[in-house]
Structures are given as structure tokens and as C-alpha cells.
N, C-alpha and C positions, 0 to 999 in steps of 0.2 A: 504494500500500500504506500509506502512511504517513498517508492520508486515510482510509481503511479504518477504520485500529486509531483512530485520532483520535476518529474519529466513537462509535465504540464504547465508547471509554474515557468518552466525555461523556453517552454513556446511561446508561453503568453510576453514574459516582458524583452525578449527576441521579435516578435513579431506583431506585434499590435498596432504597428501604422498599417504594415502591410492586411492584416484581419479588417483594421475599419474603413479600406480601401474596396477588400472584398466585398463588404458589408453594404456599403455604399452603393457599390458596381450592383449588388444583388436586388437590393431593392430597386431602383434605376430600372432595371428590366424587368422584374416582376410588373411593377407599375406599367410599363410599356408596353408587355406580352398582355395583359388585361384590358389598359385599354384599347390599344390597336393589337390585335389579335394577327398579324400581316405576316409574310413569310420572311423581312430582314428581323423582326421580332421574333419569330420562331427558333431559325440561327441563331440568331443573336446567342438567345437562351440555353441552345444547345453546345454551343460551343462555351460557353458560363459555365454549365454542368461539367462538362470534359475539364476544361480547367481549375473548377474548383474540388475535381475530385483525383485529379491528380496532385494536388494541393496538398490534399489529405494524405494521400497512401506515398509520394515522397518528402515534403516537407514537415510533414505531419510526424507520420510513422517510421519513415526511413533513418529522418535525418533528428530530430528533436527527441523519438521516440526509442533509437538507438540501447539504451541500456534494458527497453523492455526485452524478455527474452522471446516474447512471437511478436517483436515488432515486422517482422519481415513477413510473416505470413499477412499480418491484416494489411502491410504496403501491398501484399499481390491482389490482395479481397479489394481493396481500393481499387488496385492500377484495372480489374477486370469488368467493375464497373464505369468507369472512365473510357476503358473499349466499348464496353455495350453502348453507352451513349457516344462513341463516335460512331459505331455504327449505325445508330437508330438516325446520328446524323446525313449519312453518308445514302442511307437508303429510303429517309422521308418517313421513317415506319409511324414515331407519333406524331399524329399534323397539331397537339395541342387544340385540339378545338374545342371551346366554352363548353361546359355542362354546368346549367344554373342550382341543380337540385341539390348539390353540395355545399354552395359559396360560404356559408356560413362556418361550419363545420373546417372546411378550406383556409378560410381566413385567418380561423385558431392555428391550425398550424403552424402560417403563417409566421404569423406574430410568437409561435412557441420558442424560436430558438434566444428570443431577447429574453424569456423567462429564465433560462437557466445562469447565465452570472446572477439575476435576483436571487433566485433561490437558494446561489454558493452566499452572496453577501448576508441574506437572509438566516445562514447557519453561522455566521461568524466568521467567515471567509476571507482574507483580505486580497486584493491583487497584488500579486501575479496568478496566487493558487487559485483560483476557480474556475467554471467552465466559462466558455465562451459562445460567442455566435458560430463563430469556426470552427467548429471541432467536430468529429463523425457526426455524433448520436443528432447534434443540433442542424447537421447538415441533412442528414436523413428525413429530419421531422419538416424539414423543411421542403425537400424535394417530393415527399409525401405528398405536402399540401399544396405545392405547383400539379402534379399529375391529379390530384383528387377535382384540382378546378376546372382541369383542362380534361374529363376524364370519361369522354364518348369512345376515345381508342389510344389505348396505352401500350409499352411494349411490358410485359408480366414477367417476364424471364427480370428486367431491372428492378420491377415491384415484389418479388419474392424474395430477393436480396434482401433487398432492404429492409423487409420482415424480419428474416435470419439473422439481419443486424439488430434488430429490436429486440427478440428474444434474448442476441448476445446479454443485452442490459440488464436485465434479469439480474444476471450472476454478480454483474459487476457492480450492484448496489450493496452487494452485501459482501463479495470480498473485497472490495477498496471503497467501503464509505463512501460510495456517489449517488446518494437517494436522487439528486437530478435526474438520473436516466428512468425513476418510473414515470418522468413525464414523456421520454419515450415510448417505451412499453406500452404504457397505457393509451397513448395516442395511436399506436399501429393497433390496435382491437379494432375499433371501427372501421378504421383502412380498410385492413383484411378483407373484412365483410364487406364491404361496400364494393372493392375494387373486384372481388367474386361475385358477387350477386350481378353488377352489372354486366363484366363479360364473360364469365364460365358457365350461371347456370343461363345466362340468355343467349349465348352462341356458342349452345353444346354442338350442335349439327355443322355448324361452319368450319371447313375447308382451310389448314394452316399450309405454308411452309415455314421451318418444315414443319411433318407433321404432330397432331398432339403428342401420340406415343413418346415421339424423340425428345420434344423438347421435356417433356414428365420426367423421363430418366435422365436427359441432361441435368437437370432442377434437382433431380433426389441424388444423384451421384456427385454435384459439386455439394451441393449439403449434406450431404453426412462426410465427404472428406475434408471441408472447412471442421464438420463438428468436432468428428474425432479429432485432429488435429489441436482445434483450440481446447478439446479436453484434454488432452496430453499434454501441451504445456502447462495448461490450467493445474492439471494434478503435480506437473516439477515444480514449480513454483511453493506450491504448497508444503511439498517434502523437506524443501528450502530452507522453510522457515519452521518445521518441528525439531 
């Protein structure tokens, strides 16, 4: 735990112009992607995501995150969502198009990821230690509630992810003291549901590439060798410290 906050504190007072530039840039397009809905706003945003999650999985985890001991696996868990959204760039898959039945819902998201430094200050937190806008989980909840807004046609292979990341949090409120992340958790509940209900059980019969079959075992085969994996470090770490 005390490697944890460490590492974190050395991101945050290392990089906090560069965070509130991101911060800045993100909302910038959020706002823009809403209200012109347009296809340089689409890019725009897509190429934002590719960026800022390469952000994560090297500046992040590579390089500030270095003394954790799976810092390298979550830099690849990162760098492979940063592919999938260059791909989803490259081939137009999500067009982002409005879906108003959410917006509200959306919006919380939104606005989630400025809740987590309250919630570090809130505990007695001071900076540099606490979480930030930048960081996975806040990034997650965040890219959440961009697909939730935009969410007539999504690519799912990047919304299962992100789940798998949310569940990650789970564990991590309670071995390194970061009760922030049940505002992840808790916020991917309804995702789930929602982002199933609209395209799985309503376009069971439609026609993928590839097909369902594949990408299902693609999905179950990167998840459980993320899982296993983050358990096995999970369990050295702990031996570590008995």
C-alpha cells in the first residue's frame, strides 16, 4: 500500500500541469462532441481517447508506476485499449451518435472523475497523495459516460474492458485503502446493464464481423488471462508482506 500511494503521489506533483492540460483538452471536446455531434468532433475525440490512454498505460504505469510489480502488465491492459480505439478509429466502427435516454445518468459520469480528489481530500488526503482526474479508474468512468451518451452503436469488445477494469477496483479498495474506486464499481453496475440491454439482448439475431462466437472467446480468453495474471501478482505481493 505504501508503494501504491508512493507511486501516485510522484505522478501527481511530476505531472499536474500536464493532467490539467488533459483535463482541459477533455472537456473542450466533450462539450464539442455534444454539441456538434460532426465527424472532425468524432476524430477529434477519438484520437483524445488513443492519447489519453496511452497516457495511462506509458506515463502512467510504465514510467511513474515502475516500482509496482504488475506495473507492466496493466501498461499492456492500457496500450491494448488505446489499439482498440485506434482501431474503432481507423474503421469508423463507433459513429458516437446521441442517445437521449441516458443523458442524465451520462452526465454523472461525466462529472465522476472531478469527485475522486474530493473524496481523497475529503478522507484527509493532502496533494500530491490522492487520486486525480487522470488516472485509470477516473478515466474509465469517464469514457463510460462518453459511450453511454453517444450509445445507439458502440464497439463492446472496449466496453467489457472497461468493466474488467471496474471489477479490478473491487480488490483495490481494500488492499491499498482506495475506497474512491467504489465510485467506480458502483458506477459500471448500471453501465453493464444498460450497454447489454440495448445491444445484446436487442440485436441477438444480427450478423457480426467477426462473428459472435469469436469475439465471446476472444473476451473470455483475454479475461481470465488479465485475471489470472493480476491474481498472481496480487497473491506475490501479499506473501511480500507476511
Amino acid at each position: 500500500m505504501e508503494t501504491f500511494w508512493k507511486t501516485i503521489a510522484l505522478y501527481n506533483s511530476s505531472t499536474w500541469v500536464y493532467q490539467l492540460i488533459i483535463t482541459l483538452t477533455g472537456i473542450c471536446l466533450t462539450a464539442y462532441l455534444i454539441k456538434k455531434p460532426c465527424r472532425r468532433s468524432i476524430i477529434s475525440m477519438k484520437i483524445f481517447l488513443i492519447a489519453l490512454y496511452l497516457w495511462i498505460s506509458i506515463v502512467y504505469f510504465y514510467i511513474y508506476c515502475a516500482e509496482r510489480s504488475y506495473n507492466n502488465v496493466m501498461a499492456i491492459f492500457w496500450g491494448i485499449l488505446a489499439a482498440s480505439w485506434l482501431w474503432d478509429l481507423l474503421t469508423g466502427y463507433t459513429p458516437f451518435e446521441r442517445n437521449h435516454k441516458y443523458t442524465r445518468l451520462a452526465c454523472f459520469l461525466l462529472c465522476m472523475p472531478f469527485l475522486y480528489p474530493i473524496a481523497s481530500i475529503l478522507r484527509g488526503m493532502d496533494f500530491p497523495t490522492i487520486t486525480s482526474p487522470v488516472m485509470p479508474c477516473s478515466v474509465v468512468v469517464f469514457t463510460i459516460g462518453i459511450l453511454l451518451m453517444f450509445s445507439r452503436k458502440i464497439n463492446l469488445f472496449i466496453v467489457l474492458l472497461l468493466c474488467h477494469w471496474a471489477m479490478i477496483g473491487f480488490s483495490k479498495t481494500f488492499f491499498f485503502k482506495i475506497p474512491e474506486d467504489y465510485l467506480l464499481a458502483s458506477a459500471s453496475v448500471p453501465a453493464i446493464y444498460l450497454f447489454f440491454k440495448e445491444y445484446f439482448l436487442c440485436n441477438l439475431h444480427d450478423v457480426t464481423k467477426p462473428q459472435t462466437k469469436y469475439i465471446n472467446w476472444l473476451l473470455i480468453i483475454l479475461c481470465i488471462g488479465i485475471g489470472i495474471i493480476l491474481m498472481g501478482t496480487l497473491f506475490i505481493e501479499l506473501a511480500k508482506d507476511i
